[in-house]
Steps between C-alpha positions, in 0.01 A plus 500: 500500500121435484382126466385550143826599370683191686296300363502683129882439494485177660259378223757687212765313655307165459411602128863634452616137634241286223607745212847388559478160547298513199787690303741266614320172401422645118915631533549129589291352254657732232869394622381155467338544146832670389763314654407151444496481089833691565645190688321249339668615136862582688481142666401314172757622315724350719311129552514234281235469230404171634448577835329866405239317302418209750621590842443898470736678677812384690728635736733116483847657393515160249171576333668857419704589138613792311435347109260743431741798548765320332250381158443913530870627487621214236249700280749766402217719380417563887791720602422678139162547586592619876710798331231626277253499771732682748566761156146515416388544843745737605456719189141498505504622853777766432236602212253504724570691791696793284168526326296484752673694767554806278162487360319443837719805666397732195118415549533570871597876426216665518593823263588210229342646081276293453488306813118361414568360143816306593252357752241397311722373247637309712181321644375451147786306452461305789096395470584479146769324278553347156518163602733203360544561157488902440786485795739239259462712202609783704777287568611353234488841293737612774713217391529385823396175453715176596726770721520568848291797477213378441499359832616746676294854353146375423311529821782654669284780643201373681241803581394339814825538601549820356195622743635355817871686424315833398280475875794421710652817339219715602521389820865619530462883731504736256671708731798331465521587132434876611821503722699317262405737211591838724855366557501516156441124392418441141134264351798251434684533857154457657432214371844307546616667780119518759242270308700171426641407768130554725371260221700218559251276621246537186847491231555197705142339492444627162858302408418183621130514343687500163757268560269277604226545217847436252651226651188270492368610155577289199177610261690745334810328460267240346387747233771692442796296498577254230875484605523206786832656626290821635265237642446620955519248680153459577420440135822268530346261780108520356722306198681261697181424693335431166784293386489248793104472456390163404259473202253280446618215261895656529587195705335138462675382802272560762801544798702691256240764491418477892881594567480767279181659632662423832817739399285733363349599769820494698663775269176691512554570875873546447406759223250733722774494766778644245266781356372574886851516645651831414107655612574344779817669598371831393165525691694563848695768392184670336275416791539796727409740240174312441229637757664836448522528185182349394305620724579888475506506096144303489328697783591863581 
């Protein structure tokens, strides 16, 4: 090896070394930025409002309390609220990837009638929509207002999505279709037999895009749900929250109101940790299908 290529690869490997020391200082700097909020939210819902608003955080066992979680489930509107998110959510998604996957699969077939028009329709719809107020009439001409479906089909079908599904389809060997259709394998067989279960990963990541999306949205419920018994549970805490704010002039007793603010603030972390929790549980068993499935459907 001459001298010039030594030291070529000797100054890559130097470069190679800064890039990923950088890499790992911004990863570490990210891990920072994400985790600490995380903690500081999970640990003051558990600390006493006292301490939380003049010490900061404490590990001291004594300092530690679980009123905020028990002010929450006294309010028997939360475990209400919890089923109509987990309905609305779990519906929506349903909705959503039936849609989706059938409609992305029938795009990615290339001898499709009218293959272009369904496309452009499609990103018409998506650059441009009716906004607030055209979508409600829609809605309540329907008659689906102050009913579960008006959670769960408006926006069921996102196109973005619907773009990523239809390019992880083409991506799929078209052979395999081939051999499948000479041993005499119907369209239908195809595509529940060969095509599902190699798109796994984007059903998956597509599935917990929507769940998510549902479960922390409360802006429809706002507008289309009179009836407080459909109420999710986000919409469910925003109104406890609200509840336990203090208003100016409310309280003449200057401690009175302190306490108040004080438990206020303590139900507001116990609140975010409720509506995170059953994300929380989910992401892991979604997380291996992430770089595949996101990843293949946005770039090939």
């Amino acid at each position: 090896m001459s001298s010039s290529k030594s030291t070529h690869l000797l100054n890559s490997s130097k470069t190679d070394r800064i890039i990923l020391l950088v890499n790992k200082v911004l990863l570490g700097l990210v891990v920072v930025v994400v985790t600490v909020p995380l903690l500081y939210v999970l640990l003051g819902s558990f600390l006493q409002p006292q301490i939380l608003a003049t010490k900061g955080l404490s590990f001291n066992p004594d300092h530690w309390t679980v009123d905020g979680y028990i002010r929450i489930f006294q309010d028997g509107t939360i475990m209400r609220g919890f089923f109509n998110s987990v309905l609305y959510a779990s519906g929506f998604t349903f909705v959503a990837i039936s849609f989706t996957v059938l409609a992305g699969y029938a795009l990615s077939v290339d001898d499709l009638v009218g293959k272009k028009f369904f496309v452009i329709f499609f990103l018409v719809a998506m650059f441009f929509n009716g906004g607030m107020i055209p979508t409600y009439l829609v809605v309540r001409s329907l008659g689906l207002l102050n009913t579960p479906w008006a959670i769960i089909l408006p926006g069921a079908v996102g196109v973005w999505n619907l773009i990523l599904a239809r390019t992880y389809f083409k991506a799929i060997p078209i052979e395999l279709k081939e051999a499948a259709r000479i041993d005499g394998a119907s369209d239908l067989m195809i595509f529940w037999k060969i095509v599902l279960p190699l798109a796994k990963p984007i059903i998956f990541v597509l599935a917990l895009f929507a769940f998510i999306g549902q479960w922390n949205a409360y802006f429809q419920a706002m507008i289309y749900l009179d009836d407080r018994s459909l109420y999710p549970l986000q919409l469910v805490l925003r109104e406890i929250l609200i509840q336990n704010e203090v208003q100016p002039g409310m309280i003449a007793d200057q401690l009175a109101r302190a306490e108040m603010q004080k438990i206020a603030e303590m139900i507001k972390y116990s609140s975010i940790v409720v509506a995170s929790l059953p994300l929380l549980i989910m992401y892991p068993f979604f997380q291996k299908y992430f770089e595949k499935g996101v990843m293949v459907g946005s770039l090939k």
